[in-house]
Every structure is written in C-alpha cells, then in structure tokens.
N, C-alpha and C positions, 0 to 999 in steps of 0.2 A: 504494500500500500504506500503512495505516495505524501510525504507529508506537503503541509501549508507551502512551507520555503519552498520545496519541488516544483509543485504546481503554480505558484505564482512564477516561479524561473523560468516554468517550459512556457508560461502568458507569454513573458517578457519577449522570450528567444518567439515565436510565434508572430506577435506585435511586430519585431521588428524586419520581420521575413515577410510580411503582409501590408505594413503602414506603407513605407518609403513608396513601394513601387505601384501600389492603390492609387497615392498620392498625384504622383507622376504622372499616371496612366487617365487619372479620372483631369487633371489641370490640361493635359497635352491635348486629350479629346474634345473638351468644349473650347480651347482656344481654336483648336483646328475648324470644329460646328462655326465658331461665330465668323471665323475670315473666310468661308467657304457661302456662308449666308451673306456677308455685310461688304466683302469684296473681291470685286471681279477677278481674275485672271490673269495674270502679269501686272496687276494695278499693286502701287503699293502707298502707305500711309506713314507717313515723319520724313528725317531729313534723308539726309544723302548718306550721312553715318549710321542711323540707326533709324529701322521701319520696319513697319509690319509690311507683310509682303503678301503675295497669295499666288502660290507655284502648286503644280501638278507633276511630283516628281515619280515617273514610271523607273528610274532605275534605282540603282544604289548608290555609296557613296557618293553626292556632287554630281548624282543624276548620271553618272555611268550607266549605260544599256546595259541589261543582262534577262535573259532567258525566264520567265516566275518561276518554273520549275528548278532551275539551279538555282535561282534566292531564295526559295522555300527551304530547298534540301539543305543550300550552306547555312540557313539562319537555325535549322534544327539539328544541324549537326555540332554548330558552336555551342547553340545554348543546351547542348545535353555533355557536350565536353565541359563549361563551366561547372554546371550542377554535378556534375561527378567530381570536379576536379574540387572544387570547394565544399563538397557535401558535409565532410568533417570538418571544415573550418567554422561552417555558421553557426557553433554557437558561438562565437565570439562575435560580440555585438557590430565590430567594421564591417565582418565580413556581410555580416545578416543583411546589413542596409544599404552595401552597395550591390551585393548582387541582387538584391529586392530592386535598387533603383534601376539597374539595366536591366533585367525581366519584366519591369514596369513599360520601360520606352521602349521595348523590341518588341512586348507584347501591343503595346498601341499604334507602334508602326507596321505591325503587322494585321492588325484590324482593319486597318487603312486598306492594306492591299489586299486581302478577303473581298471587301465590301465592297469599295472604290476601282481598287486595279491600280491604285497610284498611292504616294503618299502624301499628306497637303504640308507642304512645306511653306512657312509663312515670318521666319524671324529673320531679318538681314540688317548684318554690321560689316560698316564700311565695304572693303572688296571680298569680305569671305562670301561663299554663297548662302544661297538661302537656304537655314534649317531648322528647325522647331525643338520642344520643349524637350522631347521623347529623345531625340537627339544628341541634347546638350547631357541629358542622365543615362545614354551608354553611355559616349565616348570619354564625360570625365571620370565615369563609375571602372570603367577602363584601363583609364590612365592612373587611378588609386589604386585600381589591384597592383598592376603593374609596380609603381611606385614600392607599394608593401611588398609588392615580393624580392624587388629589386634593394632596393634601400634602406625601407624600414623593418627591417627584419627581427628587431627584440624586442620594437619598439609600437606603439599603436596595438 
C-alpha cells in the first residue's frame, strides 16, 4: 500500500508530465484558431521586427517539402526514441516538463497536419521565419535536453 508522501509524489511527477505540455498544446491551438479566423494568408500584423503573421506551412522545418508519410513516420519515430530514451529520467522534475513541453508542441503540430494538411504558422521576428508557439516548446525543450546532457550533467 502506498502511503500519503507516495501518492502525493506520483500527483507531483504526473502534474508535471501532463501540465507543461497541456499548456503549450491548448495556448498554441487557439493562437493558431484566432490568426486563421482574424487573418488572411500571407497578411501579417506589427512591425517589421516583430508580427503576427499567418503562413500555411505544408512542410517541415522552414517549410522544407517533404513527403506526410515520411513526416508522420520521422515524427513517430523521434518521439518514441525520446520517450524511451528519457523514460527513467522523468521523474526528475526537468526532465518531466521539458519532454511534457515538446510532446505538447509536436502533438499540436501534428493536429494541425491530421486536420489541416498544413501547419499555421503565425509568429515572425525580424528575418527568422515564420513559427509558432508549438515550435518555440520543441526546439528550446531541445536544446535543454541537449544542454543537460551535454553540460549540465551533476547539475539541474
């Protein structure tokens, strides 16, 4: 039988496997709903450095072309090598909430292309292109594995 401390610790580890990427997932979908409804197509809103935008990206990275059947296969193949590859790490709270955060934005960018066939890409600064919410929580979710497995390794 599990005492109190247990079961409030497995909440904890749970919460934090579930929050982050909920998060992510439920912000990234209705920013995507509103600029899909409120703006047109190559139209964008603010300056030159920073706007909202409203792109229909069919490929991957920076709108590379690629195949849906090989985006599908490489996105399931990734995110079942993370989950394997981290599966013993999550309980440690970093890990819970970053791989929560990129299974958040891979699972809403993949919604996108289920439903869509595309994905709405809509944030643009200065010359990077254009890319959204779901986007910015892989790729820096990412770059913090990396970081910890590279760098921080006693440490975090």
């Amino acid at each position: 039988m599990q005492t109190k401390k247990t079961q409030s610790s497995r909440l904890v580890q749970v919460v934090l496997l579930l929050l982050p990427g909920s998060i992510v997932f439920c912000v990234d979908q209705i920013a995507k709903y509103f600029v899909r409804e409120n703006i047109k197509i190559g139209d964008s809103i603010g300056s030159e450095y920073v706007n909202v935008s409203h792109y229909q990206n069919s490929g991957i990275a920076f709108g590379i072309p690629v195949p849906q059947f090989i985006l599908y296969s490489l996105i399931g193949v990734v995110t079942a090598l993370l989950l394997y590859y981290y599966r013993e790490k999550l309980n440690n709270p970093f890990y819970a909430v970053i791989v929560s955060c990129i299974a958040g934005g891979a699972l809403s960018n993949i919604v996108d292309r289920v439903t869509l066939g595309y994905v709405t890409d809509y944030l643009g600064v200065l010359i990077w292109p254009v890319f959204n919410i779901a986007d910015v929580a892989i790729v820096c979710g990412v770059l913090l594995l990396g970081a910890k497995e590279f760098f921080w390794q006693k440490s975090v």
